[in-house]
C-alpha positions in Angstrom: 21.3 -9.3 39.7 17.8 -9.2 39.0 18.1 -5.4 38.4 19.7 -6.3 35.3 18.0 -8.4 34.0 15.2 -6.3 34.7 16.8 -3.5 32.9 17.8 -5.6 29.8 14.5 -6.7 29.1 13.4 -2.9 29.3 16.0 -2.0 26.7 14.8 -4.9 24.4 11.2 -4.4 24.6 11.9 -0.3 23.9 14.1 -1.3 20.8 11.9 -3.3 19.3 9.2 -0.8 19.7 11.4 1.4 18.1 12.5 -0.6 15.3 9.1 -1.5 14.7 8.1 2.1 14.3 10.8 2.9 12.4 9.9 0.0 9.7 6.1 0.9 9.7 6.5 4.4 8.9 9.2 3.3 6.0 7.1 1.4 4.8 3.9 3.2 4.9 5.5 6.3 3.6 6.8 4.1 0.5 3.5 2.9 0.2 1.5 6.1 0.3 3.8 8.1 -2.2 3.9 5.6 -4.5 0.0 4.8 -4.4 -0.5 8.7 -4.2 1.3 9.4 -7.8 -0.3 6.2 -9.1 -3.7 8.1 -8.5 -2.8 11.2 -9.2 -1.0 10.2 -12.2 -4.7 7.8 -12.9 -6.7 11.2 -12.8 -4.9 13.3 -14.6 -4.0 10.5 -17.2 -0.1 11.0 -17.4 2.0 8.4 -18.8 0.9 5.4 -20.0 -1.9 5.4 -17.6 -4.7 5.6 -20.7 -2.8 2.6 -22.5 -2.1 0.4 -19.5 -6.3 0.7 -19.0 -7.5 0.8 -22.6 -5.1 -1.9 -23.6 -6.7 -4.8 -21.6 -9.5 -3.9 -22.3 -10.9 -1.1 -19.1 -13.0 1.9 -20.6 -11.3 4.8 -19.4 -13.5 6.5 -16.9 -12.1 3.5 -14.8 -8.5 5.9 -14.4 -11.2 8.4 -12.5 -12.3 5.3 -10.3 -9.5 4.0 -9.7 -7.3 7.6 -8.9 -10.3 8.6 -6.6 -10.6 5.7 -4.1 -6.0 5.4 -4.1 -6.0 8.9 -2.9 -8.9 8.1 -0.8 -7.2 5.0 0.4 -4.2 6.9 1.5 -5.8 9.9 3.1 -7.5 7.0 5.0 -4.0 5.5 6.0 -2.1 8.4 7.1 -4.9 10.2 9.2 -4.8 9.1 12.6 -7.5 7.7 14.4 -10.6 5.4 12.5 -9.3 1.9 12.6 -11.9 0.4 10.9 -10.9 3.0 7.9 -7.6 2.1 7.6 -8.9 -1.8 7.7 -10.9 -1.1 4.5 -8.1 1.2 3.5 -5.6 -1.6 3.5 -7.9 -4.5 1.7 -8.7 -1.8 -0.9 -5.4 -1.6 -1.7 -4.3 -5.4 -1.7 -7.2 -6.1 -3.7 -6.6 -3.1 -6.0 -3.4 -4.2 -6.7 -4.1 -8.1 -6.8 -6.7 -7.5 -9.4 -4.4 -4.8 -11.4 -1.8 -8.0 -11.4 -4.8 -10.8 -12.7 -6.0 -8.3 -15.5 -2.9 -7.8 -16.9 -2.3 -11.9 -16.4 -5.5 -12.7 -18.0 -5.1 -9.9 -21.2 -1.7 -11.3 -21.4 -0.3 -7.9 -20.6 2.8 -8.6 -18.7 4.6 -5.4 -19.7 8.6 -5.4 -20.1 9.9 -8.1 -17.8 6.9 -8.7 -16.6 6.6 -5.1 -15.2 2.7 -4.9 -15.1 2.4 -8.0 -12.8 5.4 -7.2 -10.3 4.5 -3.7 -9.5 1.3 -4.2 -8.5 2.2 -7.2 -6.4 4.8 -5.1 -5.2 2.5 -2.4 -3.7 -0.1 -5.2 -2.5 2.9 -6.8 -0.5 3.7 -3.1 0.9 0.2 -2.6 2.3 0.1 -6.2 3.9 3.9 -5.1 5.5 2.5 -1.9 6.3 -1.0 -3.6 8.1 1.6 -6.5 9.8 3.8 -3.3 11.6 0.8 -0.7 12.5 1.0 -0.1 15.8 -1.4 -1.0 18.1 -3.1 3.0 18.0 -3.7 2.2 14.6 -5.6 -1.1 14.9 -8.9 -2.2 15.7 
């Protein structure tokens, strides 16, 4: 009898392993392509990326800034090994993100629906649910 139990808590332990993994790497991957295009799209100034800076009030050489250290972040994030990296990796982008939401809060910039506030918080809760299911590899 105690085979089985034995056995059931084997199963349970492997699937939440699993299903951990599983919900990391969908998040992560969310994360990075959507942080990726934001930066690539910051350097190369597509889309409204000059008037979402200019119009609160950025100079625009802050799109370079900004695009270099996303895709920077993100090369950080996917590249195994460095834990410490991926640490500063993963603040950068919370507070990236959670200072992109404030500026457009305090230029009054909320965007259609408040867009310019709930995508950035969006992306900052990604990277916290991203850090929360790392695996252990991953952490410090």
């Amino acid at each position: 009898m105690s085979t089985i139990i034995g056995n059931e808590k084997v199963m349970k332990v492997e699937t939440r392993t699993i299903g951990r993994m599983v919900a990391y790497w969908t998040v992560t991957i969310i994360l990075v392509f959507s942080i990726t295009l934001s930066g690539i799209g910051q350097l190369m100034r597509l889309g409204g990326n000059v008037e979402l800076v200019t119009d609160i009030g950025f100079p625009l050489y802050v799109t370079n800034i900004l695009g270099v250290w996303k895709l920077l972040g993100v090369i950080a994030i996917i590249s195994p090994g460095f834990p410490r990296l991926k640490e500063w990796a993963y603040s950068g982008i919370f507070f990236l993100m959670t200072g992109a939401a404030l500026s457009h809060v305090f230029a009054n910039d909320y965007g259609d629906y408040g867009f310019h506030i709930i995508l950035p918080l969006f992306y900052a809760a990604l990277g916290i649910a991203s850090w929360v299911l790392r695996p252990k590899s991953r952490k410090l």
